[in-house]
N, C-alpha and C positions, 0 to 999 in steps of 0.2 A: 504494500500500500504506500509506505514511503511520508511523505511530507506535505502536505498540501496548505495551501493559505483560500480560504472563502472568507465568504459573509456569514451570519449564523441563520439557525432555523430555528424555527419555535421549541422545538424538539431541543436543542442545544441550554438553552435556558439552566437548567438545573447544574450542567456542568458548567456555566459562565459563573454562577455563583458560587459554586463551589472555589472554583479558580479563583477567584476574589477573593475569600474567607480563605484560602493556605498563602496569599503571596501578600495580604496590606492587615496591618492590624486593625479591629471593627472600628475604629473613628476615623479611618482613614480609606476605607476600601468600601464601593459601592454595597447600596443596599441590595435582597432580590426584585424588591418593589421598582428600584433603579437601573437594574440590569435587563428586568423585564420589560422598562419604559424606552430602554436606550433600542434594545433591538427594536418593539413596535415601532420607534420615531424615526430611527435612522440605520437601520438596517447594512446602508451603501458605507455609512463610514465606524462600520464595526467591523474589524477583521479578524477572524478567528486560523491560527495554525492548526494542522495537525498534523500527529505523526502514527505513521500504522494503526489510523481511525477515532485515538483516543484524543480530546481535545488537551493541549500541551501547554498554550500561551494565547494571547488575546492584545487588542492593541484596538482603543473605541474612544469615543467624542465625537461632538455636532459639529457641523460646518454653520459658521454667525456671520452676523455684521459686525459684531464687534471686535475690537482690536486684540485685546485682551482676555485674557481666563479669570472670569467671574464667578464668585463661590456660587451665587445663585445657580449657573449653569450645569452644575453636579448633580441636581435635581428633576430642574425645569426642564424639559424638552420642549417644550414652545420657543427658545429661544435656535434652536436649529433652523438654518435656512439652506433649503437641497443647494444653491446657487449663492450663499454664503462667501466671502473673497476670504475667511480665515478658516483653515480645518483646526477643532483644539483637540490635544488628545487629553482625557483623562487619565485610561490605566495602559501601562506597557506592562505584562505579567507573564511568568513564564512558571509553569507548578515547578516547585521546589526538585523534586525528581527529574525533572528533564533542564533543570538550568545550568550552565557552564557548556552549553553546547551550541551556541548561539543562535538559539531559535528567538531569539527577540531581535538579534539583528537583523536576523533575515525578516520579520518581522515587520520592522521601523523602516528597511530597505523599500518592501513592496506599499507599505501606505506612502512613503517617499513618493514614489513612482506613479502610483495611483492618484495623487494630489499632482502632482505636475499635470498629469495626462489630464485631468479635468479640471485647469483651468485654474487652478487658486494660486491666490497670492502667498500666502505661507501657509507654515506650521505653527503652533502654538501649544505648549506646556508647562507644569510647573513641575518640580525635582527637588530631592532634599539637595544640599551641597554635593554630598559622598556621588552622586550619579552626574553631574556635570561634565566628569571629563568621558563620561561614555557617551551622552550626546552631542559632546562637540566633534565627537567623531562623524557624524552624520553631518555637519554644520549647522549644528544648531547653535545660537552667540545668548551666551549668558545675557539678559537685560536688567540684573540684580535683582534684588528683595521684591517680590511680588507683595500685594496686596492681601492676598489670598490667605485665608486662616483654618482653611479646608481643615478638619482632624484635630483643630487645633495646634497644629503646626509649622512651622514657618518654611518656607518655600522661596526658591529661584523662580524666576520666570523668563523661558529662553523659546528664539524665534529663531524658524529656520527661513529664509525668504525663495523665493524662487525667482 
């Protein structure tokens, strides 16, 4: 079966949750109520790996008008626009058991690719410190201290431009 990168299905659901609950601690990592909201809303900018059928990693957020990553949007799916000029990502996750083998780059690679090909202006996330130098491999540029209090945490907020 091998590797594969789609969008999810209804059916996937249970495993996007779970995947969230082994990779972000609960103040910080979507709810199911949110997970379930994200595939209904935007389906196109959820993308799911996988490897030999089981789901491995995941990589989701809306495409907006707005510039930036708003805590609001963690929740709100109304603020996604199909035709949006920013993609934001919320989780890059990869389970615990399949991580150090870079399925999250290959990952960050194909939604790369996929936002070029349809027309956006950038990328947009936020990252503790410790994970900065793995997205500027991507080119992603630190824009410092976000705003963002998501988890109660404090957070970078880094842009990739196209």
């Amino acid at each position: 079966m091998g590797t594969e990168i789609r969008h999810p299905k209804t059916e996937d659901i249970e495993a996007l949750c779970a995947l969230e609950d082994a990779c972000f601690p609960p103040e910080e990592g979507a709810s199911h109520e949110s997970v379930k909201n994200r595939v209904s809303a935007y389906p196109e900018c959820y993308w799911v790996l996988t490897l030999d059928g089981e789901i491995a990693g995941h990589v989701n957020g809306p495409r907006t008008t707005e510039r930036d990553l708003l805590d609001p949007m963690y929740t709100d799916t109304s603020c996604h626009r199909r035709d949006g000029p920013w993609q934001m990502i919320f989780s890059v996750a990869t389970l615990p058991k399949f991580q150090g083998r870079g399925l999250a780059s290959m990952l960050l690679r194909r939604v790369i690719s996929d936002c070029r090909e349809r027309g956006v202006k950038g990328i947009v996330l936020t990252c503790h410190e410790r994970l900065l130098p793995f997205y500027a491999r991507f080119g992603f540029k630190d824009e410092g201290m976000s705003t963002s209090e998501h988890g109660g945490s404090s957070w970078h907020q880094m842009r990739l431009l196209f």
